[in-house]
Each structure stands twice: as C-alpha cells, then as structure tokens.
PASEBA-1860 file (N, C-alpha, C; in nm, 3 decimals):
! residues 240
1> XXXXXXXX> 12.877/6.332/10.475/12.800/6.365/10.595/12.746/6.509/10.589 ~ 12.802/6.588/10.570/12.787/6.675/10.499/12.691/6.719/10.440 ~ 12.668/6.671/10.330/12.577/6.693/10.190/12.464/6.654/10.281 ~ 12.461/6.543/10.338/12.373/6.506/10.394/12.269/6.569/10.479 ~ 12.351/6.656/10.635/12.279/6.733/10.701/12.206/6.826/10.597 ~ 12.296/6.897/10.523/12.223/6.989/10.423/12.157/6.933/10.348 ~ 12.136/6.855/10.299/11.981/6.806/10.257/11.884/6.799/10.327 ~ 11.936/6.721/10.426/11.792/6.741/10.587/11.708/6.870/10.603
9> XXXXXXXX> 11.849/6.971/10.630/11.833/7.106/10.700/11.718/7.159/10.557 ~ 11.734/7.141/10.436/11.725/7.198/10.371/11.576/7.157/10.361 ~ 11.503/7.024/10.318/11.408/6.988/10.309/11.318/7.013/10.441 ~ 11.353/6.989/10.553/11.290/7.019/10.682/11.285/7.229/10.684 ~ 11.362/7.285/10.600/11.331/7.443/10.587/11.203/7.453/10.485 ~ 11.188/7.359/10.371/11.107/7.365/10.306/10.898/7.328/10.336 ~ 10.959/7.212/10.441/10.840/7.166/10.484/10.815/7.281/10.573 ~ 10.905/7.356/10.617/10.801/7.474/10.688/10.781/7.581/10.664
17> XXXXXXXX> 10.821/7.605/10.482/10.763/7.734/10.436/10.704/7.682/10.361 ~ 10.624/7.510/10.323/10.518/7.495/10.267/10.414/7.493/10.372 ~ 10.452/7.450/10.482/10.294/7.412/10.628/10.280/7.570/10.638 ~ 10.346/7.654/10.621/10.320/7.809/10.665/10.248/7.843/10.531 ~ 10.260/7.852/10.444/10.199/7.854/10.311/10.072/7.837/10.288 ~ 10.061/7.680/10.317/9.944/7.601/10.304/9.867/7.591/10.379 ~ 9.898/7.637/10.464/9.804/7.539/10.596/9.797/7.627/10.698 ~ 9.893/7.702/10.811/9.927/7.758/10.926/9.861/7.918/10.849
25> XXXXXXXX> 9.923/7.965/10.784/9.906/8.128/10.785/9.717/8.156/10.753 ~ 9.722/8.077/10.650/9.578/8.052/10.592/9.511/8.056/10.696 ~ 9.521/7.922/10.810/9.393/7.890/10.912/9.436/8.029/11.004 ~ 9.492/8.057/11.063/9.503/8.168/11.129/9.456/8.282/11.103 ~ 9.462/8.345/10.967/9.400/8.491/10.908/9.300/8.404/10.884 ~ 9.245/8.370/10.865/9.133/8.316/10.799/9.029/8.325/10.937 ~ 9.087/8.312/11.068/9.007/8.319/11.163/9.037/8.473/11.195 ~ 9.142/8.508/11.190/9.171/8.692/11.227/9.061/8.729/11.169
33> XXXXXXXX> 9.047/8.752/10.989/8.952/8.764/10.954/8.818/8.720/10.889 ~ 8.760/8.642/11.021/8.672/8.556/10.995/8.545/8.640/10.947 ~ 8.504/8.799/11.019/8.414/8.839/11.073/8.426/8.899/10.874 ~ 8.507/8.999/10.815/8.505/9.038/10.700/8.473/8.976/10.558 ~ 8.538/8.854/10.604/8.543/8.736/10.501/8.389/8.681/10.489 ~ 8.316/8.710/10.565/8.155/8.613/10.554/8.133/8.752/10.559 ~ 8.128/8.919/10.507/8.036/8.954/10.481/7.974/9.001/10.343 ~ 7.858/9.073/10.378/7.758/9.056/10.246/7.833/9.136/10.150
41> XXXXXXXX> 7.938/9.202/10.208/7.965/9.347/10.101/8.054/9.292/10.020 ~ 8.028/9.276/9.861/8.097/9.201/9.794/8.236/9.279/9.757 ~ 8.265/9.398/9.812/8.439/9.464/9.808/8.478/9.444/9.959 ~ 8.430/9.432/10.057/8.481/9.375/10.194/8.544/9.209/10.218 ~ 8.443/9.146/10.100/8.447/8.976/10.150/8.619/8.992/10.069 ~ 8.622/9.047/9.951/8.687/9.041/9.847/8.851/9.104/9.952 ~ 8.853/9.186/9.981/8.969/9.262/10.083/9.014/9.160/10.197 ~ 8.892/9.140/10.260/8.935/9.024/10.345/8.976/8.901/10.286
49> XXXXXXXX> 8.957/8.868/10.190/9.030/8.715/10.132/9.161/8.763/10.047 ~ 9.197/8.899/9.994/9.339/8.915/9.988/9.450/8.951/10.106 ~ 9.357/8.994/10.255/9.466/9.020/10.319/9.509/8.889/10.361 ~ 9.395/8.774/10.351/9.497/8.629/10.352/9.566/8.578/10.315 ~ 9.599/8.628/10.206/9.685/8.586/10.140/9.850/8.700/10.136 ~ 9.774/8.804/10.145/9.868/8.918/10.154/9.972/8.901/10.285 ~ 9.918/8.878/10.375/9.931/8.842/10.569/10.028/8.731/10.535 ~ 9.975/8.639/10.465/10.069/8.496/10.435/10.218/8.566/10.398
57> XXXXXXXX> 10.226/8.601/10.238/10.345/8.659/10.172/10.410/8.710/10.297 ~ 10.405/8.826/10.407/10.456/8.911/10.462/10.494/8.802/10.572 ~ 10.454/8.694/10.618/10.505/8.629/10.739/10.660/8.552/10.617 ~ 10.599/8.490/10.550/10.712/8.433/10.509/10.808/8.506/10.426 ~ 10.797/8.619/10.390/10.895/8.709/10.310/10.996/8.751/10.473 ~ 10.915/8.728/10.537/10.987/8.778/10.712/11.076/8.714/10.765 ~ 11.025/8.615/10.724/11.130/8.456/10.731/11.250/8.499/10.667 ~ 11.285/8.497/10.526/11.333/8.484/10.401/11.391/8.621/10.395
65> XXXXXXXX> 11.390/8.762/10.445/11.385/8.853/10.386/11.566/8.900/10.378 ~ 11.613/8.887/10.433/11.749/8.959/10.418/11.812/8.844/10.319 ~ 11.832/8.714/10.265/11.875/8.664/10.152/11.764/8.733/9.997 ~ 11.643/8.746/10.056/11.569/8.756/9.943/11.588/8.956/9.899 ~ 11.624/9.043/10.023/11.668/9.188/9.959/11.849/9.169/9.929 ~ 11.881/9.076/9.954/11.980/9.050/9.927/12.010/9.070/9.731 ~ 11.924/8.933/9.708/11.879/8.874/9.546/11.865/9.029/9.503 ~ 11.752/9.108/9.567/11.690/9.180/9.495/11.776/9.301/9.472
73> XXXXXXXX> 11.888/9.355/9.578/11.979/9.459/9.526/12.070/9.397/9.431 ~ 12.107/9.243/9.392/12.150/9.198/9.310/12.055/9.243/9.150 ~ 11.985/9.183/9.143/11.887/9.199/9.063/11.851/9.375/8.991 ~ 11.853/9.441/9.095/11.867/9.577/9.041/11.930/9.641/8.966 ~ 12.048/9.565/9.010/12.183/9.620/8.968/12.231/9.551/8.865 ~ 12.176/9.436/8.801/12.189/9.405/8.683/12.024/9.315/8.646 ~ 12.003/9.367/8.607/11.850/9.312/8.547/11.871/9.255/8.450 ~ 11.901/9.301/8.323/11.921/9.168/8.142/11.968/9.093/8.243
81> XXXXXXXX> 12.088/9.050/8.283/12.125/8.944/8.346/12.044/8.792/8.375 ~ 11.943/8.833/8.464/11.871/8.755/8.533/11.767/8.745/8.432 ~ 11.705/8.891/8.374/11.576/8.889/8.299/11.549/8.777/8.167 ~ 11.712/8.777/8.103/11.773/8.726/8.007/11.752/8.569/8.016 ~ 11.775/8.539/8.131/11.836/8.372/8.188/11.684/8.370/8.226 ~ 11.606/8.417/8.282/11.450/8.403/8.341/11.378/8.362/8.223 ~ 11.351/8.512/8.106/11.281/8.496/7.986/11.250/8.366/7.927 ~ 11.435/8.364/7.910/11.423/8.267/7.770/11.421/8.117/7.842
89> XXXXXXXX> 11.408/8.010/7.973/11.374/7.948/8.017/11.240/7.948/8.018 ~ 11.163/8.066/8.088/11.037/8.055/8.061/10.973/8.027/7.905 ~ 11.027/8.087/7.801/11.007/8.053/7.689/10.991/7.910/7.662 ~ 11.096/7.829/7.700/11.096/7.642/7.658/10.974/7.645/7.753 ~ 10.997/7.630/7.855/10.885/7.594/7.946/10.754/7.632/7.900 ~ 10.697/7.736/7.869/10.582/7.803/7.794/10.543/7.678/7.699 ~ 10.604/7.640/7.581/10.624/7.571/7.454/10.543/7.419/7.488 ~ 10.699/7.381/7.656/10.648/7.205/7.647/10.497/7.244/7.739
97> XXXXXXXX> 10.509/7.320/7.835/10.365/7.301/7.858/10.221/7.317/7.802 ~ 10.202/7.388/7.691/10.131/7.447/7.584/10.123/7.277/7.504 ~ 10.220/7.227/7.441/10.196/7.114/7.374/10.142/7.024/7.454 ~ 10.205/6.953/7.581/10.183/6.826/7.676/10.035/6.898/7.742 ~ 9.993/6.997/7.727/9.866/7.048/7.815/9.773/7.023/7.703 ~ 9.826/7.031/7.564/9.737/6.982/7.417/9.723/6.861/7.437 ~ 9.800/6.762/7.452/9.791/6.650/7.436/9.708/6.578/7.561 ~ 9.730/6.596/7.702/9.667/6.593/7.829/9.525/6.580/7.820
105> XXXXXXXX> 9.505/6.743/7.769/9.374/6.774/7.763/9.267/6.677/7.656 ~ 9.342/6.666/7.540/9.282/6.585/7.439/9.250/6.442/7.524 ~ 9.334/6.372/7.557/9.350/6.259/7.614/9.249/6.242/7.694 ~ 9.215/6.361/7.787/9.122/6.315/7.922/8.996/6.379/7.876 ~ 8.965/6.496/7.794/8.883/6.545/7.739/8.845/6.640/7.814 ~ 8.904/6.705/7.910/8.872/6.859/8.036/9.002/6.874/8.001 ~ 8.962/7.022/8.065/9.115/7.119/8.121/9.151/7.069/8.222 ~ 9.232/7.078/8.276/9.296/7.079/8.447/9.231/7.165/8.553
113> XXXXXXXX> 9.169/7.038/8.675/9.061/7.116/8.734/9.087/7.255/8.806 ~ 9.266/7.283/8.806/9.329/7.398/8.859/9.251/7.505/8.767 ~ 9.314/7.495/8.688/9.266/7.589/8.561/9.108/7.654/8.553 ~ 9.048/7.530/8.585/8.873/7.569/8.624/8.861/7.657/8.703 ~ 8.930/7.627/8.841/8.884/7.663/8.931/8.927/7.819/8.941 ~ 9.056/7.833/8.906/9.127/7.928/8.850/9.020/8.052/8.788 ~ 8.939/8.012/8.683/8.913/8.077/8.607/8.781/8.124/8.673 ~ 8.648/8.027/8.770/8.616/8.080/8.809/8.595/8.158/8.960
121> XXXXXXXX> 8.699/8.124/9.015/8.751/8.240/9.133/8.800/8.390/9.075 ~ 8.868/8.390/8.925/8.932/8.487/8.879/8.741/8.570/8.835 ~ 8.666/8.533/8.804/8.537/8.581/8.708/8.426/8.628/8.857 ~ 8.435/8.560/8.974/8.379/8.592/9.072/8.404/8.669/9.206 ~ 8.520/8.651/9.165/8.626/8.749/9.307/8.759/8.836/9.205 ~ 8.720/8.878/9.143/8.839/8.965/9.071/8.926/9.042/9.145 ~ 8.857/9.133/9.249/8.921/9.200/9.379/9.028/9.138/9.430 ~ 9.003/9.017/9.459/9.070/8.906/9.546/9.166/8.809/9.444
129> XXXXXXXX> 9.150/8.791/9.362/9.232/8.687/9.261/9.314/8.749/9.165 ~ 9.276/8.894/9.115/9.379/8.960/8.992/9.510/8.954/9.077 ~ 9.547/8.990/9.220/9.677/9.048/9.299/9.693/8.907/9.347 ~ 9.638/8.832/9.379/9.680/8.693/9.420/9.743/8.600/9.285 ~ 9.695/8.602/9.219/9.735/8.495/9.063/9.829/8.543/9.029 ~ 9.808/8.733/8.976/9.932/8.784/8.927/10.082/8.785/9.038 ~ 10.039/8.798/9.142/10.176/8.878/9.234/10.209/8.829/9.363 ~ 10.106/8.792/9.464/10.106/8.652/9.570/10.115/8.573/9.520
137> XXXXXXXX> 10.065/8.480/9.500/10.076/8.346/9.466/10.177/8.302/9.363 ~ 10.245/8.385/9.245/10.368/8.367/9.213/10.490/8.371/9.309 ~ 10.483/8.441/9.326/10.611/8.505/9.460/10.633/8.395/9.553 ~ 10.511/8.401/9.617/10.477/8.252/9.703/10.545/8.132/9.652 ~ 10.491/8.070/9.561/10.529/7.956/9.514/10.665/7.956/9.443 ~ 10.745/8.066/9.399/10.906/8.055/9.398/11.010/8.068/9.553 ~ 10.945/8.129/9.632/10.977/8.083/9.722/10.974/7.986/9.762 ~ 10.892/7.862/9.807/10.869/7.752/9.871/10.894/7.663/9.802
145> XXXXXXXX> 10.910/7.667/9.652/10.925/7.542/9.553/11.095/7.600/9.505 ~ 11.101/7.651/9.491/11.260/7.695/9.427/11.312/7.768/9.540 ~ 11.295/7.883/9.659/11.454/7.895/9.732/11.439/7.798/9.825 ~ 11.334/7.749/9.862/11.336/7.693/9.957/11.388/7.519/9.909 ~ 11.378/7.457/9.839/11.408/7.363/9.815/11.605/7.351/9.782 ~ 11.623/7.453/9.716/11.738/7.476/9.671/11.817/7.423/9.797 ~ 11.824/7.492/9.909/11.900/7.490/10.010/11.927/7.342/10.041 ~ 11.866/7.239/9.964/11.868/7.085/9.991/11.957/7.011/9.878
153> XXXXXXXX> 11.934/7.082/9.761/11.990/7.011/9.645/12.119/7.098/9.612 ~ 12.198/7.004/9.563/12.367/7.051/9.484/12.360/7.026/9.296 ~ 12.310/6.966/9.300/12.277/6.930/9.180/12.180/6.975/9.095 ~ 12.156/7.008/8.973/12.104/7.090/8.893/11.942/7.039/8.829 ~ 11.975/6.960/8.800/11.869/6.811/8.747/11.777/6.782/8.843 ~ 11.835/6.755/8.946/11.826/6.694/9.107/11.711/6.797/9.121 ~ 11.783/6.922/9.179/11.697/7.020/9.172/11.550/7.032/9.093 ~ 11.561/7.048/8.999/11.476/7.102/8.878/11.372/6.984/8.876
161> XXXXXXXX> 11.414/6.855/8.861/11.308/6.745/8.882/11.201/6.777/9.015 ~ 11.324/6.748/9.100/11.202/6.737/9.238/11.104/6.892/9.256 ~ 11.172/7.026/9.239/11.053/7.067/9.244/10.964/7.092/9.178 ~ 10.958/7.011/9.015/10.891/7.016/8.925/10.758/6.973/8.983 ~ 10.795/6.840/9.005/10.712/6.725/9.057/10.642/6.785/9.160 ~ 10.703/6.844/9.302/10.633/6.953/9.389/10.537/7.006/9.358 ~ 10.602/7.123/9.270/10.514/7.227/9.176/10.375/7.181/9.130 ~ 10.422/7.100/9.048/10.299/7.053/8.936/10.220/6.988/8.987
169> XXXXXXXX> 10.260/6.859/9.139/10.185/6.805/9.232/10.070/6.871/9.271 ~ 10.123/7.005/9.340/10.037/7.082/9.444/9.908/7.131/9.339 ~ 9.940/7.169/9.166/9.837/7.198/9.134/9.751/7.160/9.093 ~ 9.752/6.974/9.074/9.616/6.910/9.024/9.626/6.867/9.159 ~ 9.617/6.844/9.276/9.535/6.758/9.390/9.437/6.906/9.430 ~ 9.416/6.999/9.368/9.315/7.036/9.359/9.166/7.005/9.319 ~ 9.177/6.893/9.263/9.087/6.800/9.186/9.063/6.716/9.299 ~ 9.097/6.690/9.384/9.069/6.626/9.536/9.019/6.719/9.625
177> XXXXXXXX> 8.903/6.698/9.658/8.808/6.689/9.760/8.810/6.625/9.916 ~ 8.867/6.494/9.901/8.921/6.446/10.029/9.032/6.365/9.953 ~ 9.169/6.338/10.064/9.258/6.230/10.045/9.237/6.146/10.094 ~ 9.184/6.049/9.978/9.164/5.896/10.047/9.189/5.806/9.938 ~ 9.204/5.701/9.929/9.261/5.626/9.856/9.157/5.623/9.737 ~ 9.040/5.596/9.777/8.964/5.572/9.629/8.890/5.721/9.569 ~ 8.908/5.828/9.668/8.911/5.921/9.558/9.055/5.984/9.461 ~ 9.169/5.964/9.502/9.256/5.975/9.400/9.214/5.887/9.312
185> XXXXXXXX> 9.228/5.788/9.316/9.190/5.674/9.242/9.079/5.737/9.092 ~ 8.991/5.747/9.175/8.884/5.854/9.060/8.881/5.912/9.015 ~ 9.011/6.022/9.069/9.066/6.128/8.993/9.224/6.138/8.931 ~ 9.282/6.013/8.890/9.393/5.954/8.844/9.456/6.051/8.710 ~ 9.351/6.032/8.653/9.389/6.096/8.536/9.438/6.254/8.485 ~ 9.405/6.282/8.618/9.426/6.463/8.660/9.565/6.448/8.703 ~ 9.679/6.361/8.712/9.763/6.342/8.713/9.865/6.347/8.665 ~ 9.785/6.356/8.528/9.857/6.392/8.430/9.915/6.505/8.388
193> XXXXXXXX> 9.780/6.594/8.464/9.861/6.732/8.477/9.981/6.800/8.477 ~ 10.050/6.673/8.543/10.161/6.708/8.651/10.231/6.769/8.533 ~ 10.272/6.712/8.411/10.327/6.710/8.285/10.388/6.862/8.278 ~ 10.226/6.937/8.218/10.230/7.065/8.150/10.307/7.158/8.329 ~ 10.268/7.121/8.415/10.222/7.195/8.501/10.427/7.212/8.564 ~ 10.456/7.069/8.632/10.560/7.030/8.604/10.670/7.085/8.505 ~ 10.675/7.093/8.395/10.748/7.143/8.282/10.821/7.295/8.329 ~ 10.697/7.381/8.336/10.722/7.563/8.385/10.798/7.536/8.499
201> XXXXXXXX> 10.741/7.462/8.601/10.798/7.474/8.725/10.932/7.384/8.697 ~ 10.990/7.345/8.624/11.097/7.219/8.583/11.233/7.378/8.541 ~ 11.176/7.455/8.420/11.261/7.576/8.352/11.275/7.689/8.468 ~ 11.171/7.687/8.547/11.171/7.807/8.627/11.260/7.802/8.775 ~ 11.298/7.646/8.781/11.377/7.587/8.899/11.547/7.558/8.841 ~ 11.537/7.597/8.692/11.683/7.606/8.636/11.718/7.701/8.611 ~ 11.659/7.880/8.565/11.669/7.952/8.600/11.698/7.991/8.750 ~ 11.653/7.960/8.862/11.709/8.001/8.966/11.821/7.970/8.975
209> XXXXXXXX> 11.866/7.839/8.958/11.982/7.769/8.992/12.114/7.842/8.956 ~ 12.074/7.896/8.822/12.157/7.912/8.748/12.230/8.050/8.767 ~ 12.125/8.126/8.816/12.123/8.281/8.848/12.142/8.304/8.975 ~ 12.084/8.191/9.085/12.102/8.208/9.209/12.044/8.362/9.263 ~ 11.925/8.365/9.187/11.869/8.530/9.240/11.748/8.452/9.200 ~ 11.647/8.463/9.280/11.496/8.416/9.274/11.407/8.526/9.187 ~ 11.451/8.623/9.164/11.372/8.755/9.061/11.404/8.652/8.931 ~ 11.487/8.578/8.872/11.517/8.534/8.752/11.386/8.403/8.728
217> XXXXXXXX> 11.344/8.360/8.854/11.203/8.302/8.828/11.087/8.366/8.860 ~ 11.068/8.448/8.943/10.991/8.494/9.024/10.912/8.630/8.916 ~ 10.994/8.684/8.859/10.911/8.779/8.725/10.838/8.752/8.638 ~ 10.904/8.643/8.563/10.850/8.513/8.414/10.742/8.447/8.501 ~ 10.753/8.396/8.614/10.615/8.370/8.703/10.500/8.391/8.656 ~ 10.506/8.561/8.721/10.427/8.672/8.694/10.386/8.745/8.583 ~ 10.475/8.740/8.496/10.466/8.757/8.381/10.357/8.618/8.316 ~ 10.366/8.556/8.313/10.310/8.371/8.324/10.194/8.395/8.348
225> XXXXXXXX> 10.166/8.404/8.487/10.025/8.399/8.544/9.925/8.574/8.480 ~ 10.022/8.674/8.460/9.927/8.787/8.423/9.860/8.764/8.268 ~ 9.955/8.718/8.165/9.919/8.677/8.072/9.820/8.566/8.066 ~ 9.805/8.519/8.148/9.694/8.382/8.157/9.562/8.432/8.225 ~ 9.592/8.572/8.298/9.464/8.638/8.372/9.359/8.671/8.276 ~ 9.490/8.817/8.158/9.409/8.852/8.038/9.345/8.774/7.963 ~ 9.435/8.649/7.950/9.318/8.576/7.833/9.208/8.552/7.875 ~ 9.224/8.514/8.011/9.124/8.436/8.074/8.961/8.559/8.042
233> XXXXXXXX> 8.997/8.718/8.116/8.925/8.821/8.088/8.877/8.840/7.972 ~ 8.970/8.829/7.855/8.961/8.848/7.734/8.796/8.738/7.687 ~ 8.844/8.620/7.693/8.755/8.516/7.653/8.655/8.546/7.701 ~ 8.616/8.580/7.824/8.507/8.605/7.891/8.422/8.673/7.850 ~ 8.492/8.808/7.855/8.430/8.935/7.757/8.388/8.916/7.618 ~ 8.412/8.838/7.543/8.407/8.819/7.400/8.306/8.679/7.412 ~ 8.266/8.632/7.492/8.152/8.528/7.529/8.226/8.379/7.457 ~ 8.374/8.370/7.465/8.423/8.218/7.398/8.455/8.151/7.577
END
C-alpha cells in the first residue's frame, strides 16, 4: 500500500513539473512578454524568448529548490564522485545513441525532425537557443524526467525505462503539428527516434539513481547538448 501511494504521489508530482514545463509557465511568460517577443529588434525578440524560458527554470527550481541545493552542496563536496558515475554513463549512452541514430537515420532517410528544428532555431536565434540548449533546457529536462519521476519508482530498470521512453517521447512528437490520429500515423516512423533519443535519457536516469544527486546527470546533459551546439556552429561555418 505503500509503494503504492508513492508511486501515485510521485507520478502526479511529475505531471506537474511537466504541465509547468510544457505548457503553464510557457503560456503565461509568453503573454508577460508578449509585447518584446513580437518585436522588430532582433536582440530584444531574442531576450524576450530566453526570459521564457529562463522565468520557467526559476518557477520550477522554486518548487524543487532545497532537495536540489541540497544535491548541490553534496556535489561540491565531492565532485569525481558524481562526475565519475555521470561521465562514464554518458559515455555508453553517447555510443548506443550515435549507432541506433546511424541506423534510424539510414532506415527513414532524414535526421530526427528534433534535430532540424534544433539546428535551425540554434542558426536563427543564437541569443535565445545557445543558453537554452546548453543550460535551460538540460537542467529542465533532468529535473522533470529524472528527479521528478524518481520519487515514483524503487526500482532501477523500472526507473531508467520509463523515463527513457518519456524523454525520447517528448523529443520526436515534435514532428507533430497536430495530435490526431492520422497525423501520427504519417509521421510513424519518427518514432523511431525514440531509440537514439531514449538510450541518453535511459544512462542519464541510471546515473541519477545511482548517485542520487541530479548534478551526476544534469552536467553530461550539458556537456551533451554544448558539444552538439559546436558542431552544429562548426558545420555551418565550414558550409557542410
């Protein structure tokens, strides 16, 4: 009975630091700053679409914050520790997603429409996407997919599956336009995503577990997404 409530408690904590995430903080700043965000000045539009995201982090770090400075005077105070157990998870994870994202990609013949879109929000709003990709939006998403889920699962596997599946979910229904039955349908094969995408978020949800300090995913994240910025810059610049 037991296990039970705490699974409830735990998943019903999660659904509301994903609706705050996704949905609630977004529409709200998004109207705070409606007036900045539509203007012409291309370093104003750019400021106003990070403090949405910035505004987001700070409501839910508000939520979260005395377990999460908790982690983090942990974390200080022994860094290899966590860095150690973070790294070298991210490492496997790096590997299977790199191969299954080879094979994916071959298969369907595109990248993952995340990745697109990714690349050109990163080439058109740099202001707004270098601090979001690298440092929000990591942070973010170990929160809501790994502490927040944690508080539901006892089990290690348990864990690591479901918020794989989460994880990797949230980043191909980007490839959706509307949810409706026959456009998933059309876009089925972006599903596959889940794989590569899934995998990181699979190592990066066993690192927490394991460390029970969210910096042990939450760095390799970042580390993750900055390395994927440069290339992204890199290629650009070099016209591949």
């Amino acid at each position: 009975m037991e296990k039970c409530i705490k699974f409830i408690k735990g998943i019903l904590f999660s659904i509301i630091l994903f609706i705050l995430y996704i949905l609630v903080c977004p529409l709200v700043f998004s109207y705070l700053l409606q007036k900045p965000a539509q203007s012409e000045n291309f370093w104003i539009q750019n400021l106003a679409y990070l403090g949405i995201y910035a505004f987001t982090f700070l409501v839910i770090l508000l939520i979260v914050h005395k377990d999460i400075f908790r982690q983090f005077k942990e974390f200080i105070h022994e860094p290899k520790k966590y860095l150690n157990k973070g790294l070298s998870y991210w490492g496997y994870g790096l590997i299977v997603m790199m191969v299954s994202n080879l094979i994916v990609s071959s298969l369907i013949g595109n990248i993952a429409v995340n990745e697109q879109e990714t690349r050109q929000v990163l080439l058109s709003a740099p202001l707004y996407a270098i601090p979001t990709i690298i440092f929000f939006g990591p942070f973010l998403e170990e929160l809501v997919f790994r502490y927040g889920l944690r508080k539901a699962f006892d089990k290690k596997i348990v864990f690591a599956l479901f918020s794989a599946i989460i994880f990797g979910g949230l980043h191909v229904t980007t490839a959706l336009d509307e949810y409706t039955f026959a456009n998933i349908m059309a876009h089925i094969s972006e599903f596959l995503f889940i794989i590569p995408y899934g995998s990181l978020g699979f190592f990066f949800a066993k690192a927490y577990y394991e460390t029970d300090n969210i910096f042990s995913s939450a760095i390799p994240h970042m580390l993750h997404n900055s390395i994927s910025v440069l290339l992204i810059l890199i290629m650009h610049f070099i016209g591949v």
